[in-house]
Structure formats: C-alpha cells, structure tokens
C-alpha positions as CSV (number, residue, x, y, z in Angstrom):
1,X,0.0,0.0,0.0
2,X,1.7,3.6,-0.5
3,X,0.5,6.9,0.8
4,X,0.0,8.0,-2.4
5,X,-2.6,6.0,-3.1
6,X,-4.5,7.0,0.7
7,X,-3.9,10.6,-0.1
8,X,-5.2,10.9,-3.8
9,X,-8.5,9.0,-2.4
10,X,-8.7,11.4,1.0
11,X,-8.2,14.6,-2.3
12,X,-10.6,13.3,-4.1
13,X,-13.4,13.1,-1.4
14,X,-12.7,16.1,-0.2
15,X,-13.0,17.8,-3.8
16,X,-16.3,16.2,-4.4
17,X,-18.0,17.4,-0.9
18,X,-16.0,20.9,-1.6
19,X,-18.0,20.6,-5.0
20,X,-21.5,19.2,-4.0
21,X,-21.3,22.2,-1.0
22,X,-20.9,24.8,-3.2
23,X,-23.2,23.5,-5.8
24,X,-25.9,23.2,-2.8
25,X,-25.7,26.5,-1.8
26,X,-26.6,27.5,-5.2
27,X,-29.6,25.0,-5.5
28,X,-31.2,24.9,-2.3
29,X,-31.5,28.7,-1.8
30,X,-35.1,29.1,-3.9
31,X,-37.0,26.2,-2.0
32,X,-35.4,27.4,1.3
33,X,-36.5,30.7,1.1
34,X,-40.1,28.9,-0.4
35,X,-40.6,26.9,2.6
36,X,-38.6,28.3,5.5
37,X,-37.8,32.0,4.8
38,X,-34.2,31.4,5.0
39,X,-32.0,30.7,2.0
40,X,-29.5,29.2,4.2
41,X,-31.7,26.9,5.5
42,X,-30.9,23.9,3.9
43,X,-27.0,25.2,4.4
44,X,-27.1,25.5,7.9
45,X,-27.9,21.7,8.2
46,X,-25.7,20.5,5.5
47,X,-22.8,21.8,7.4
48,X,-24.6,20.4,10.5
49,X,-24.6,17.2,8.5
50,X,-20.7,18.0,7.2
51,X,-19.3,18.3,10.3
52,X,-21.0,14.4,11.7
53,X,-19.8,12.9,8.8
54,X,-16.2,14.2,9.6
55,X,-16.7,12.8,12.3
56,X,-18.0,9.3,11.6
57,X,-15.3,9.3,9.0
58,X,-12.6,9.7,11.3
59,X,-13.6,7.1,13.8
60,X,-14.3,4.8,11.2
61,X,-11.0,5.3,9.7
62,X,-8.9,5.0,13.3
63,X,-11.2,1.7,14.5
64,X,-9.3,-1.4,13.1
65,X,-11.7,-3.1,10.4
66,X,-10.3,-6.6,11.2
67,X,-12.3,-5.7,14.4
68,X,-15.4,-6.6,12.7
69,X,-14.3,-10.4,11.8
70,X,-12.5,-10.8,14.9
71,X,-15.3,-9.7,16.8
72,X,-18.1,-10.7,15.0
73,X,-20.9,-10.1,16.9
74,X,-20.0,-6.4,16.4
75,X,-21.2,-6.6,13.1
76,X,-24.4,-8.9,14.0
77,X,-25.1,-6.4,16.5
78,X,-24.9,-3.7,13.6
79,X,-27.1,-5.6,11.3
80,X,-29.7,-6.3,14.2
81,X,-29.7,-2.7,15.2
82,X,-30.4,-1.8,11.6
83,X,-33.2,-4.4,11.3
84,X,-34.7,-3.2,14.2
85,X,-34.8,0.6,12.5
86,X,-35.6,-0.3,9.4
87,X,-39.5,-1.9,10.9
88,X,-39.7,1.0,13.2
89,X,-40.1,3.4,10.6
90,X,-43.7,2.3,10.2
91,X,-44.7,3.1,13.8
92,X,-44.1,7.1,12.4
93,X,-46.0,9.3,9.5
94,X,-45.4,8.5,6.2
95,X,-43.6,11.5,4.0
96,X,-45.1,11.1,0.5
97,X,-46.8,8.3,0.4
98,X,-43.6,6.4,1.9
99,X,-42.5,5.1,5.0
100,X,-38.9,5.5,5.2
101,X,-38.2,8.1,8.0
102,X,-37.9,8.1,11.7
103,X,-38.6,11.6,13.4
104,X,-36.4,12.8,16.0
105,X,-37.6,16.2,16.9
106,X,-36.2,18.9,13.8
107,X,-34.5,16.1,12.7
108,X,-35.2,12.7,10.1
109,X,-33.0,9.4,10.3
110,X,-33.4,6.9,7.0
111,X,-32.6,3.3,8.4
112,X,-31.9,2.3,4.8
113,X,-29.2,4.3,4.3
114,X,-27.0,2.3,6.9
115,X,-28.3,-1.1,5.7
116,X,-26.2,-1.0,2.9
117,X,-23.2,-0.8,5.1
118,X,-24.1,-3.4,7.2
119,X,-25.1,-5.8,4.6
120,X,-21.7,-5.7,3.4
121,X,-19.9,-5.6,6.9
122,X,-21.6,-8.6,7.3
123,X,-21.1,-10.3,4.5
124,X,-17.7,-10.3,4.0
125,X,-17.2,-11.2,7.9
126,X,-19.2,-14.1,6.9
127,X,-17.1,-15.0,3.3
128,X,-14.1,-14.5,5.2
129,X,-14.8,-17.0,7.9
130,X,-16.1,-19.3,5.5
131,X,-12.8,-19.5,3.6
132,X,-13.0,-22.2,0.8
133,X,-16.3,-22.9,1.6
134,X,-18.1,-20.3,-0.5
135,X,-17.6,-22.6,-3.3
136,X,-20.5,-24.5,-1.5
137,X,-23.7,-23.3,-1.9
138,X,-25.3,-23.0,1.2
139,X,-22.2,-21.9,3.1
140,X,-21.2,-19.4,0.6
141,X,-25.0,-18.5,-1.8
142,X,-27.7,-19.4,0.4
143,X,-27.5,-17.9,3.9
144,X,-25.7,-15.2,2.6
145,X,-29.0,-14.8,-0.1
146,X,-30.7,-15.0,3.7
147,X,-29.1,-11.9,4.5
148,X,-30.0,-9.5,1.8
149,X,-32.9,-11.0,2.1
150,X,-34.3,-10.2,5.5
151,X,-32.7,-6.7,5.5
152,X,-34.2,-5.8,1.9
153,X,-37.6,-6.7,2.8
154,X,-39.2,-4.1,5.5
155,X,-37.4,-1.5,2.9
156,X,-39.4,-3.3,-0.3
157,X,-42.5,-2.6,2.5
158,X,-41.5,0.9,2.5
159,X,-41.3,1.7,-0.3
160,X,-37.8,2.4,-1.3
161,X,-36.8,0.6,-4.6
162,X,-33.5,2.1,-4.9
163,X,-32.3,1.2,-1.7
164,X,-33.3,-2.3,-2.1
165,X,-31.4,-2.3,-5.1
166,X,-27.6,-0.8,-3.4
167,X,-28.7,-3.4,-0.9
168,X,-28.7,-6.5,-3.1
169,X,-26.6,-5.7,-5.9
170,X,-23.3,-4.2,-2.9
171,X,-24.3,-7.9,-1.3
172,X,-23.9,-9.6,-4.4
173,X,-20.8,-7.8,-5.4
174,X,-19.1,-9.1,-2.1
175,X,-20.1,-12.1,-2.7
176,X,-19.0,-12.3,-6.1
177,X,-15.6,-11.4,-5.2
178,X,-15.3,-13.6,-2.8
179,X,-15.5,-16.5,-5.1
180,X,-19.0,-17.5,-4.8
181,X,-19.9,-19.1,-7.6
182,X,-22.1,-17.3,-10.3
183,X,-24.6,-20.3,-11.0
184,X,-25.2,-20.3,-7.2
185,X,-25.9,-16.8,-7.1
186,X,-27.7,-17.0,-10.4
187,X,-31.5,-18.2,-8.9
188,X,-30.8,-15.5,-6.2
189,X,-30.5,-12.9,-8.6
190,X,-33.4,-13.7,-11.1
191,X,-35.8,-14.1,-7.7
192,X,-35.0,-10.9,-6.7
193,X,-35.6,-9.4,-10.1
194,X,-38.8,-10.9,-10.0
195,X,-39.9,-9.6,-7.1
196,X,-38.6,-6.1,-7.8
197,X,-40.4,-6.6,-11.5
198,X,-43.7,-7.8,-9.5
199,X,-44.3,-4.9,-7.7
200,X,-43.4,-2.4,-10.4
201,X,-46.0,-3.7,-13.0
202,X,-48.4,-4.1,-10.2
203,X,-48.0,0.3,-8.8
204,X,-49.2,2.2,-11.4
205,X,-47.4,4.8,-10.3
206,X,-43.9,3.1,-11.0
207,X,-45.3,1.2,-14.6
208,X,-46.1,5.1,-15.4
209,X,-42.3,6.2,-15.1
210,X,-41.5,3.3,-17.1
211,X,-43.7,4.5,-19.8
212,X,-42.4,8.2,-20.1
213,X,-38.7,6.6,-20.2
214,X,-39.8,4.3,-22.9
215,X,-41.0,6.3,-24.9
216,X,-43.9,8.8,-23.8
217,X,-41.5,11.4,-22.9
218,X,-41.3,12.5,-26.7
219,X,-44.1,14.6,-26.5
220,X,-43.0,16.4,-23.2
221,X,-44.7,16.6,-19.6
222,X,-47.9,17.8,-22.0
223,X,-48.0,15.6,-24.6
224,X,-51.2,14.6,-25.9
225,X,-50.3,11.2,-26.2
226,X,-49.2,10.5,-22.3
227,X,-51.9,10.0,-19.7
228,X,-52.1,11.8,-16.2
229,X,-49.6,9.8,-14.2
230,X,-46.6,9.8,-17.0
231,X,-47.2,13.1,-17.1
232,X,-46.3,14.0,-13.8
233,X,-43.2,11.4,-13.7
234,X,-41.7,13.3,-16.6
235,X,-42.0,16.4,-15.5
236,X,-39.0,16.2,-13.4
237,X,-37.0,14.6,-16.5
238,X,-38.3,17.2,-18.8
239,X,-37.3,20.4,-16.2
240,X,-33.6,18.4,-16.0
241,X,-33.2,17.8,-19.3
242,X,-34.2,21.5,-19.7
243,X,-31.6,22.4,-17.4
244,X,-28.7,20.3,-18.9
245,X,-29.1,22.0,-21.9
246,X,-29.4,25.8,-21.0
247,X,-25.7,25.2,-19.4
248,X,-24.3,24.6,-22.6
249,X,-20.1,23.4,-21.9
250,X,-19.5,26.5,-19.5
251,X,-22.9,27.1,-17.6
252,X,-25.2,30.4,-17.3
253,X,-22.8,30.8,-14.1
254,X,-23.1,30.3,-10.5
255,X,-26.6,31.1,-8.8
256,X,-28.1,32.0,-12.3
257,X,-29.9,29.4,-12.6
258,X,-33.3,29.3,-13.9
259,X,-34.5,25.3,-13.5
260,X,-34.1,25.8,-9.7
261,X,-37.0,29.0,-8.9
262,X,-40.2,26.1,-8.9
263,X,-39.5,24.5,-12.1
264,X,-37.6,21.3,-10.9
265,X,-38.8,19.7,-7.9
266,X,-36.8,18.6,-6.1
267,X,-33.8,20.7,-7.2
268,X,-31.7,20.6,-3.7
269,X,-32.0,16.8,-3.5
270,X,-32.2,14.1,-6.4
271,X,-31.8,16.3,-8.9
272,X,-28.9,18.9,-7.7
273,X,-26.7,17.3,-10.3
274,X,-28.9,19.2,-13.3
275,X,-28.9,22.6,-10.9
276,X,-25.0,21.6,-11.4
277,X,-24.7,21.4,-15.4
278,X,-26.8,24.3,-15.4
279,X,-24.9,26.6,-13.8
280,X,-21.5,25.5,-14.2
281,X,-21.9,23.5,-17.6
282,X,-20.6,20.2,-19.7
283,X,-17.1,20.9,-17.7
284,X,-19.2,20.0,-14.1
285,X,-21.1,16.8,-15.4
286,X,-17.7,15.8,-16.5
287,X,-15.8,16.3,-14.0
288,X,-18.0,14.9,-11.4
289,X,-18.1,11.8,-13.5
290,X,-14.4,11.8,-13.6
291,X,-14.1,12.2,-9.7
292,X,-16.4,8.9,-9.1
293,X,-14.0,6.9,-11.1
294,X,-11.6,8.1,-9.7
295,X,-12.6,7.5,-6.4
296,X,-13.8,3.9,-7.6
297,X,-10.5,3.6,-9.2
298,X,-8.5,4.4,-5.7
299,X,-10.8,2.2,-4.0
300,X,-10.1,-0.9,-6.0
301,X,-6.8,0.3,-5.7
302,X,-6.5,-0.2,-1.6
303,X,-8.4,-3.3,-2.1
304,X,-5.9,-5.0,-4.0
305,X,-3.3,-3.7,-1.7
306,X,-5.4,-4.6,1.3
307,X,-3.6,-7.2,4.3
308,X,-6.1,-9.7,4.1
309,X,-9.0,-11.0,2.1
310,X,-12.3,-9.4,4.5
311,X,-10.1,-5.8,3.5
312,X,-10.5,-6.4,0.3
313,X,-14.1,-7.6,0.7
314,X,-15.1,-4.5,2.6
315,X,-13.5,-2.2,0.7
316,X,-15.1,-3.0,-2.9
317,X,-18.6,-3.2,-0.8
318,X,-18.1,0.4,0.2
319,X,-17.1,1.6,-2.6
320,X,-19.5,0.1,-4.6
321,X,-22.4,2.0,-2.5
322,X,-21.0,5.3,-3.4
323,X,-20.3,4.9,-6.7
324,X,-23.6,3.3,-7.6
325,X,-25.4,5.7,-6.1
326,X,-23.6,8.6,-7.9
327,X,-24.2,6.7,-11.6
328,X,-27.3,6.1,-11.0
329,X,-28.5,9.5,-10.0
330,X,-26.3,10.7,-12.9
331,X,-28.3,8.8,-15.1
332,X,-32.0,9.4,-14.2
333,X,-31.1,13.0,-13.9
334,X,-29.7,12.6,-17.9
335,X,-32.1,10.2,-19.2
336,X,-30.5,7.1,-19.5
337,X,-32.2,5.2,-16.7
338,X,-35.6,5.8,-15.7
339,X,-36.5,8.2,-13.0
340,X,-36.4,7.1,-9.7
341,X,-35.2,8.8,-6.7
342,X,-31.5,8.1,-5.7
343,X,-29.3,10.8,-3.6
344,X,-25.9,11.9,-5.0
345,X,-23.1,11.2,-2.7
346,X,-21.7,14.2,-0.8
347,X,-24.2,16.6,-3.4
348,X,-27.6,15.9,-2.1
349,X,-29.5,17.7,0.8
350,X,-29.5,14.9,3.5
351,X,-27.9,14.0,6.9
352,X,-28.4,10.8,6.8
353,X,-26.9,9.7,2.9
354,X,-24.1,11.5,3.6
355,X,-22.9,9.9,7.2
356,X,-23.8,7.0,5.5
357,X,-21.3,8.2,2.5
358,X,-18.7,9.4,4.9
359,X,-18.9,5.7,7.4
360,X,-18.0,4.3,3.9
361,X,-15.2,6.4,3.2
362,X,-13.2,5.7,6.9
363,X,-14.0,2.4,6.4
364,X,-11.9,2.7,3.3
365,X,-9.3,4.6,4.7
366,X,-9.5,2.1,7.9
367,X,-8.3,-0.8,5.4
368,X,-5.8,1.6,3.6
369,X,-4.3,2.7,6.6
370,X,-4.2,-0.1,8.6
371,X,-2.7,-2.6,5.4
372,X,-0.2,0.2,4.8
373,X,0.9,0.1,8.4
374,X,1.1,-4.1,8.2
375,X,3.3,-3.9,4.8
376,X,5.7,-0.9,6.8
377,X,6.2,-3.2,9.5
378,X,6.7,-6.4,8.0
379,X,9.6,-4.1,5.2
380,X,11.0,-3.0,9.1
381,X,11.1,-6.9,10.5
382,X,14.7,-8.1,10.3
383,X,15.1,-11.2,8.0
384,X,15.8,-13.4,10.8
385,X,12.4,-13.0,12.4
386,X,10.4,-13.2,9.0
C-alpha cells in the first residue's frame, strides 16, 4: 500500500464534498426561502450534516476493520440494530406516500441508508470466515441470499426501490468477489428481479415512469399522447433535461440558474446534479463523473493492496455504494435510466446519505491505513524474524 494512493482517495473526497457544498448553496436557496424564509436553511444543516460525517469518517477510519471479523458479533449487532430501525419506521407518518423516516424532533433518520453498510460488513465477515467454503452453496449463496434477504424486505414494505437495489446488488458484489460461484448466485438474482419486476408492474405509479422513459417522454410533460400519471413522472426529467441543456459546456454561471425557482422539484436533493450542469456546464457533469471513477479507481486500488481478504471484501462493498449511487442518479437526472429517486453522494441535501457516505469512506481509509501500516512493519522486521 503507499500513501499516495490513501492521499489521492482522502483529495478526491474532499473535492467532491467541496463541489456538492458549493453546488448546494446555489440549489437549495429558492426552495429554502419557499418553505422556511431562509435561503440558508438547507446550508445551515448541510454543514450540521458535514461536520457528523467528519466525524463518523474519522472514527471509522482509526477503529481497526479486522475488528469486525475478529469480533463478529459487532457486526451482528450492527445488522440487528439496523433491522430493528428499518421496521420502526412504520410506527411514524409516512412522508409522501412512503414510510422510510424516523422523526427525532427537527431532525429525520433513514434506516436504509445504513443497511447498505451493514449488509456488506456482514457479508464479508461471513465469506471470510467461511474460507474455501463459499464454493458450497449453502455456506457461501444461500445464507448469505438470507441476509439481503431479510434486510431488503421491510425497505421493499417501504417503499424504497433504490435502496433495495444498493442493498442487493453491494451484497452480491461481495459475494462475487469472494469466489462464490455465479450459478449459485444466479437463482438468487433472477428471484429478486422478479420480485422487484412484480411490484413495479403491479403500482401504477412506477409502470407510469417506465412508460415516459420508454418512450412517452417524446411529446413532453404535456404531450397529448401520455396519460395523467406519466405526465407527472416526466415532468422532473423534462425540467432536467431543460436544465442540462441551458448550461451549454461552461454554464449560465453560479446562482443564475433558472430550472431551480419552482421549475424542478426537487432541485436541492435528487436532482442537484442538473442545478450543477446548469450553472456550471458540460465541464461539471464531466468532472463529477471523472471524480467517481476516480474515487472507484483508488478504491479498488486499496483493495488490491489490502492485508487480508475481509479488507478487500469490505472495501469494494463500500465503494460500490457510493459509486452506484452517484451513476445512477447521474443517469436518471440525464435520461438514461428511468427516474427514480436516488441521492448523489456528498451533493444531495441529507444527513443521513451523507454519514452513510462518509462511514463508507473511513472504512476505506481504515483498510488503507491499517494494510499500509502491516506492509511498513513487515519491510522494518529483520530477516531473521520473517
């Protein structure tokens, strides 16, 4: 492992929340004033937000990962705790037809947002301790099938689609990499499709986004061909898309934009990115793109540097929720994927996505660090005692 490598991936982070702050300041100011008669509103909490990430990242980064296999009922206890959440979000209001938030006081907490780190905490403690066994399929496909199972359902009953989705496909990542064999994790995979595909076709709601991706859009949010429904779920898309193209490669400039004063919903949360390319241009989208790949890029990196297998396990996991996340969202907000909602990392208005984020990053930096220290003591052992 070489400091290079840790540094470039702490730089890169840091740019990209840099970025998304500045870029939030900008987008959130319309519906702030709107709603709370302060255009710092949204601000004031992001930095709030900011500043518990920080520190999430830095404990996560000091604790020693290996603590989670050596100590494994930390990470059951994590997944438990996170079970337990994710059901009592049903005991509060639901926010838009959804129940996916637990009130506390001024403030919202999204269980779902930390299953995805404790699916793959606890996955790759499992794969680990299984060694060769995950060539077997129950040791190595089933149970751990088990796992994303139970913690995906009570967010299916949510609903929250794209979580489920982080959840399964992060779970399956680690498992892939871990050797599990793909015609074990094949049945898996196509069960969970169905399911997902079930409840799509049967919310009309969700089969009318899937129609103005299709195809419906071509008209625009008014045209005559759409009905009500598609209507409304391309709005969003067609204020974005709007947006995109008014910034041009260079942007109308910062805090000029139009797409953000009650034309895109939205605008300070799943769809900040379009705010982005509107304002500051072509040179924006592509430079956010290029910072996720670059932070994938490191992260894969410091996995394949990593002590020990779990590191390396944990590590893709991680990074795999991030990055997701961020192509995704990229792609809705484009119109390459069809719209669903899906924060992006360290740009979206949110405490909870962005500890989430930030746990992921230490937990990065905890393998980085900690492999680089094993490597510098090992170079330091005198021959004799190797």
């Amino acid at each position: 492992m070489r400091k290079s490598a840790l540094f470039g991936f702490g730089l890169v982070v840091a740019v990209l929340v840099a970025l998304g702050l500045v870029v939030l300041s900008s987008a959130s100011e319309a519906n702030a004033m709107r709603l709370h008669g302060d255009a710092y509103f949204f601000m004031k909490r992001q930095f709030m937000y900011f500043a518990a990430g920080l520190v999430v990242a830095s404990l996560a980064a000091w604790f020693d990962y290996r603590m989670w296999r050596d100590h494994w009922l930390l990470a059951v206890l994590f997944y438990a705790t996170v079970f337990v959440l994710l059901w009592a979000v049903f005991g509060f209001r639901p926010i838009n037809g959804s129940y996916r938030w637990i009130a506390l006081g001024p403030l919202r907490l999204q269980p779902s947002e930390f299953a995805k780190p404790a699916i793959v905490i606890l996955l790759a403690a499992w794969l680990d301790m299984s060694g060769w066994r995950v060539e077997l399929f129950m040791r190595g496909a089933f149970w751990p099938a088990v796992l994303i199972g139970v913690i995906a359902f009570p967010i299916l009953l949510e609903p929250d689609f794209g979580s489920v989705m982080v959840v399964a496909l992060s779970g399956f990542l680690v498992m892939f990499v871990a050797g599990v064999r793909v015609l074990h994790l094949l049945p898996f995979f196509l069960a969970g499709a169905g399911v997902v595909g079930y409840k799509v076709m049967t919310n009309a709601n969700r089969m009318a986004r899937l129609v103005s991706f299709a195809g419906g859009f071509a008209d625009g949010p008014g045209g005559a061909e759409m009905d009500e429904a598609s209507k409304r779920t391309a709005y969003q898309l067609h204020h974005a898309l709007i947006a995109i193209k008014n910034g041009g490669i260079w942007g109308v400039g910062l805090n000029q934009s139009m797409q953000k004063h009650y034309y895109l919903p939205e605008n300070h949360t799943d769809f900040i990115f379009a705010i982005g390319a509107e304002e500051l241009g072509m040179v924006f989208s592509l430079s956010v793109i290029l910072l996720f790949l670059l932070f994938f890029g490191f992260a894969v990196y410091i996995a394949a540097k990593a002590s020990d297998r779990f590191g390396r396990y944990l590590v893709i996991g991680m990074a795999f929720i991030v990055f997701f996340q961020a192509m995704f969202n990229i792609g809705v907000v484009s119109g390459a994927l069809p719209t669903k909602g899906m924060a992006l990392p360290f740009f979206s208005y949110g405490g909870t996505n962005m500890i989430s984020a930030f746990f992921a990053v230490g937990t990065i930096l905890s393998v980085g660090i900690h492999s680089y220290r094993d490597r510098k003591r090992g170079a330091a052992r005198p021959a004799h005692f190797a």
